[in-house]
Backbone as CSV, one residue per row, in Angstrom:
resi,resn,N_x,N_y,N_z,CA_x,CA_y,CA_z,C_x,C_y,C_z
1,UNK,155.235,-4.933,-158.087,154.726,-5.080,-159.442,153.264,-5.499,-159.393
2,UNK,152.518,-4.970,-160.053,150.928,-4.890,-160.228,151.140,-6.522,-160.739
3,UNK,149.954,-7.445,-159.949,149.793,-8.739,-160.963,150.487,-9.847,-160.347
4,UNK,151.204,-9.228,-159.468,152.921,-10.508,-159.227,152.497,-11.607,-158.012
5,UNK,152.315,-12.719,-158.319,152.136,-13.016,-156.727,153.228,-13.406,-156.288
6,UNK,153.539,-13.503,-155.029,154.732,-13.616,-154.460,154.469,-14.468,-153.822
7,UNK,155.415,-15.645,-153.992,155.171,-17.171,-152.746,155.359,-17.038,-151.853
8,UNK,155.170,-17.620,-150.929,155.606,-17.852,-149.224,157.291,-18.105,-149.694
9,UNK,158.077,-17.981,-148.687,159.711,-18.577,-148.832,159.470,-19.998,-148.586
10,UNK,160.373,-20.713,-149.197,160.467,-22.027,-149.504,161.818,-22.436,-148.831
11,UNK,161.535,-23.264,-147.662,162.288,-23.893,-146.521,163.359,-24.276,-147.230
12,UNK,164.985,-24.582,-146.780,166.019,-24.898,-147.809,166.316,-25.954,-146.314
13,UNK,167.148,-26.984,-146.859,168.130,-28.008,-145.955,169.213,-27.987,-146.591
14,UNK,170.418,-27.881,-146.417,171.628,-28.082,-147.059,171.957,-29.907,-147.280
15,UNK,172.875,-30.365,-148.313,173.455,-31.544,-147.892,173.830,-32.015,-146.759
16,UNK,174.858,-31.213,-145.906,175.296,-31.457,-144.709,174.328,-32.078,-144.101
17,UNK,173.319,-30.545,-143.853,172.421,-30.532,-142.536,171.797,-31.958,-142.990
18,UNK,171.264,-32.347,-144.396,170.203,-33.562,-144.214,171.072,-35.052,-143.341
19,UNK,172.517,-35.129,-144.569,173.246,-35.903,-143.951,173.249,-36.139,-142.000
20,UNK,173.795,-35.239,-141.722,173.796,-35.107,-139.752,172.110,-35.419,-139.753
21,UNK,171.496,-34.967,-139.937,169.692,-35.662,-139.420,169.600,-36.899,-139.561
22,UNK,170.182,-37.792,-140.420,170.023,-39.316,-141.248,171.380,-40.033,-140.079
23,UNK,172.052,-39.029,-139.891,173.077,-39.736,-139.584,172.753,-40.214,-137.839
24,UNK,171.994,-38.953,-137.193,171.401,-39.083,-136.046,170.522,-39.531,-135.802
25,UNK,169.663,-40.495,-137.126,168.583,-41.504,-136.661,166.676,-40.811,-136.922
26,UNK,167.162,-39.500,-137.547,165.951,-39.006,-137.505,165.367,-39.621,-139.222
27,UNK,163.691,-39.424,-138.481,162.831,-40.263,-139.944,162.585,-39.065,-140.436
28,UNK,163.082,-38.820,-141.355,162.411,-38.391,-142.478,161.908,-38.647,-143.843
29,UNK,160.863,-37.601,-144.655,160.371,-38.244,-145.433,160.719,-37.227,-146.552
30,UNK,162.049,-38.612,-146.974,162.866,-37.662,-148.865,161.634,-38.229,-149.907
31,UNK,162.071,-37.094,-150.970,161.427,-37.332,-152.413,162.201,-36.974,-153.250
32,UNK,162.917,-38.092,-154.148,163.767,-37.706,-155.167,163.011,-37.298,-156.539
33,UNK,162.996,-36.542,-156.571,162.196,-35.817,-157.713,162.667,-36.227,-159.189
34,UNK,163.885,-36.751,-159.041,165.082,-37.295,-160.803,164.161,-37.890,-161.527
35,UNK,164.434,-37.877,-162.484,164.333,-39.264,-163.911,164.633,-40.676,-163.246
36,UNK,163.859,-41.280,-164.164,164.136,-42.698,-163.275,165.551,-42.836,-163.944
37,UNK,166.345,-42.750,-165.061,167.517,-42.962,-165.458,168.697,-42.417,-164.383
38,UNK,168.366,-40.907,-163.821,169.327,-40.349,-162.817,168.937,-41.664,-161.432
39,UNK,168.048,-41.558,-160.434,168.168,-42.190,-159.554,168.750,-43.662,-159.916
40,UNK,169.020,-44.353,-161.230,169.401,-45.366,-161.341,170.693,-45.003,-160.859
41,UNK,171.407,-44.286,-160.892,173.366,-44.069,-160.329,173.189,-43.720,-158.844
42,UNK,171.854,-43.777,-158.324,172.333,-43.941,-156.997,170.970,-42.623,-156.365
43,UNK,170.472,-43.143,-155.116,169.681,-42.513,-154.507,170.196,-42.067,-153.170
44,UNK,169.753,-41.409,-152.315,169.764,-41.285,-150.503,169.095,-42.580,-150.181
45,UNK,169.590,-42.974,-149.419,168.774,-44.477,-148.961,167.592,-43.862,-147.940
46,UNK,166.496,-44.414,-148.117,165.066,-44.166,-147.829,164.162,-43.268,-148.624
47,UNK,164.907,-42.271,-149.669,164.267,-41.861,-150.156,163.382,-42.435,-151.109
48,UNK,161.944,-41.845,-151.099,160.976,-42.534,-152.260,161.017,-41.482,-153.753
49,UNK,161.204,-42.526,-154.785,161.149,-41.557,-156.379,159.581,-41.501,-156.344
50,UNK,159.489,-40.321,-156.844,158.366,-39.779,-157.539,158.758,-38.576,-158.259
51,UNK,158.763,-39.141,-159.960,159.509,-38.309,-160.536,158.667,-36.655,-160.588
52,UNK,159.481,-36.077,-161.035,158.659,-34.321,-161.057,157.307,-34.480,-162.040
53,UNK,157.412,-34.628,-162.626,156.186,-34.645,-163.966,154.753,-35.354,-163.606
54,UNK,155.530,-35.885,-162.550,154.458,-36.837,-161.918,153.405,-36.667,-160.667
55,UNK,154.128,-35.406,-159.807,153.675,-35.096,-158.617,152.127,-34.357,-158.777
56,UNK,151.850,-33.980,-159.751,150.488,-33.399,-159.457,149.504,-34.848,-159.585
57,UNK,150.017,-35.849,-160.228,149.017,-36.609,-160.018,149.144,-37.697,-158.946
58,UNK,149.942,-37.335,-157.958,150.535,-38.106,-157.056,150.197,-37.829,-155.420
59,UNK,149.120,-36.520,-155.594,149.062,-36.070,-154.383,148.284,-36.676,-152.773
60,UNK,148.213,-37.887,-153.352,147.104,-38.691,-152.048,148.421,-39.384,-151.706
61,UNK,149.752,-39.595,-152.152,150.707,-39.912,-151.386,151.037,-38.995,-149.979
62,UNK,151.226,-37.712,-150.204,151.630,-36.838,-149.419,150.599,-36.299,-148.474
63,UNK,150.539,-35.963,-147.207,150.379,-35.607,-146.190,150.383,-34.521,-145.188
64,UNK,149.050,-33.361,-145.527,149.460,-32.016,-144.827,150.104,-32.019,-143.589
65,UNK,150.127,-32.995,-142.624,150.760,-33.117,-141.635,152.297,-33.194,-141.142
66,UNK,152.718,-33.334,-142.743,153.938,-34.327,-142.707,154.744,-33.107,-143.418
67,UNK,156.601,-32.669,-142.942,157.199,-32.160,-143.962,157.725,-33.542,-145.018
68,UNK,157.681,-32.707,-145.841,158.982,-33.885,-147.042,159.903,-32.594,-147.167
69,UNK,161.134,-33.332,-147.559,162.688,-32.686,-148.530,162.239,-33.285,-149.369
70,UNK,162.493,-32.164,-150.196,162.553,-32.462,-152.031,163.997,-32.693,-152.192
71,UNK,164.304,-33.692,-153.155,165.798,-34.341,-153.885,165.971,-33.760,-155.585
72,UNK,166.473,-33.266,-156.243,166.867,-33.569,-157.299,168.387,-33.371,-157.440
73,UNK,168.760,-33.089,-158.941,170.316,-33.635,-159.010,170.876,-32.084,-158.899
74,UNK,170.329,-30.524,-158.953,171.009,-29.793,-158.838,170.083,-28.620,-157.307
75,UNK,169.047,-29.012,-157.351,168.285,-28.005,-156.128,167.131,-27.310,-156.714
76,UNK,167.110,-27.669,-158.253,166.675,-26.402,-158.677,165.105,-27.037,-159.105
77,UNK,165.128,-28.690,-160.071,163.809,-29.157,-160.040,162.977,-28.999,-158.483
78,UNK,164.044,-29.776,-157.770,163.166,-30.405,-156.682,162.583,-28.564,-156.005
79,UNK,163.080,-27.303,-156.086,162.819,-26.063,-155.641,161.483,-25.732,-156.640
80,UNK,160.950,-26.209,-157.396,159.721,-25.924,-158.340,159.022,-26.849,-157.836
81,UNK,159.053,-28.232,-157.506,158.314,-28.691,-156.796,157.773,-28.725,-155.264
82,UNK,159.286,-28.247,-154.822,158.536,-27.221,-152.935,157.283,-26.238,-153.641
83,UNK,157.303,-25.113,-154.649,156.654,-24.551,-154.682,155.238,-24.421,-155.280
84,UNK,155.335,-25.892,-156.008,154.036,-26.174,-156.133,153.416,-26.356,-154.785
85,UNK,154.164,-27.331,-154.513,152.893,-28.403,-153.308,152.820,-27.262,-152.123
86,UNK,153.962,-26.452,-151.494,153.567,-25.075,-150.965,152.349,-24.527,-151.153
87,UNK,152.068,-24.627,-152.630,150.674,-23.851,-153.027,149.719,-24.455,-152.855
88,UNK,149.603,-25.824,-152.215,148.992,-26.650,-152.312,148.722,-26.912,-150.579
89,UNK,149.529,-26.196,-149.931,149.236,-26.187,-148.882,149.796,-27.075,-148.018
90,UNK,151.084,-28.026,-148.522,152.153,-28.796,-148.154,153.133,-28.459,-147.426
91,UNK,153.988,-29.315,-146.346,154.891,-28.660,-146.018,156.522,-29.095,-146.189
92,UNK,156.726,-28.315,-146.748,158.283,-28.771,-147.700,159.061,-28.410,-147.721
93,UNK,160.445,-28.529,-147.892,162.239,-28.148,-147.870,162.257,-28.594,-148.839
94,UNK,163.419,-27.773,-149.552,164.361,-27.701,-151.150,165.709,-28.731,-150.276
95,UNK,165.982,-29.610,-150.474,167.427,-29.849,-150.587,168.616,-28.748,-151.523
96,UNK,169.224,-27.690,-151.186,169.904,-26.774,-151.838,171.229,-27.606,-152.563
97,UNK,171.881,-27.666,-153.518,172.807,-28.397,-154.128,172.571,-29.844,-154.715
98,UNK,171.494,-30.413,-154.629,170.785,-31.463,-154.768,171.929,-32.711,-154.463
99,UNK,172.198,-33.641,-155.225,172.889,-34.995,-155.349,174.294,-34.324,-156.064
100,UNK,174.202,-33.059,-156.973,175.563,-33.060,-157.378,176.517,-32.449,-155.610
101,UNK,176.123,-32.127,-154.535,176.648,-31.814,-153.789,176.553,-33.363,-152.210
102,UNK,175.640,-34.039,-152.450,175.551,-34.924,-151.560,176.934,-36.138,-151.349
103,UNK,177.125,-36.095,-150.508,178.203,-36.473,-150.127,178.348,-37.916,-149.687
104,UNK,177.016,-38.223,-148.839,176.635,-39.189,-147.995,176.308,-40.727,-148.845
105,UNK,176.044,-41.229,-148.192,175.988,-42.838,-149.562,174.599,-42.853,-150.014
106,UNK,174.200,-43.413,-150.765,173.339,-43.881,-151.949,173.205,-45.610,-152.096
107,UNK,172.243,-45.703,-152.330,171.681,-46.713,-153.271,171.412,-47.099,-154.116
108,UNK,171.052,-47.647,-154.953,170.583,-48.736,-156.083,168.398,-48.319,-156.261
């Protein structure tokens, strides 16, 4: 299609897979993308909120060097925000199924 740009593909992690990485001790760096009302019922422990609405003005947090997983509650916010910061020249994973599929424990 004349006009269309087409993104790079946008890295996916399943629940599982993040779970087994956390579970084996590896650091990674989550971003729960929710409402502060959703992360109130419970987060991934280590993950940092920075809600979606918020990330463009948030970008001296993040780190071209560094991947992050994006968090939200179905796959689909936190997958608009891989593809911003993608464009931005970031390097990022969608958590696919978000928190309604996470299995693993949570926090406060």
């Amino acid at each position: 299609m004349k006009g269309l740009i087409v993104l790079d593909h946008i890295e996916k992690i399943t629940t599982d897979e993040l779970q087994a990485k956390l579970e084996a001790g590896e650091k990674l760096e989550l971003v729960d993308v929710r409402e502060d009302e959703e992360v109130a019922a419970g987060m991934i422990p280590g993950a940092k909120h920075i809600r979606m609405g918020t990330i463009p003005d948030t970008l001296d947090y993040f780190d071209k060097d560094k991947e992050y997983i994006f968090i939200c509650r179905s796959g689909n916010r936190s997958g608009h925000v891989c593809q911003y910061l993608q464009e931005q020249g970031y390097k990022v994973r969608n958590m696919v199924g978000g928190m309604l599929d996470w299995k693993g424990e949570t926090e406060a």
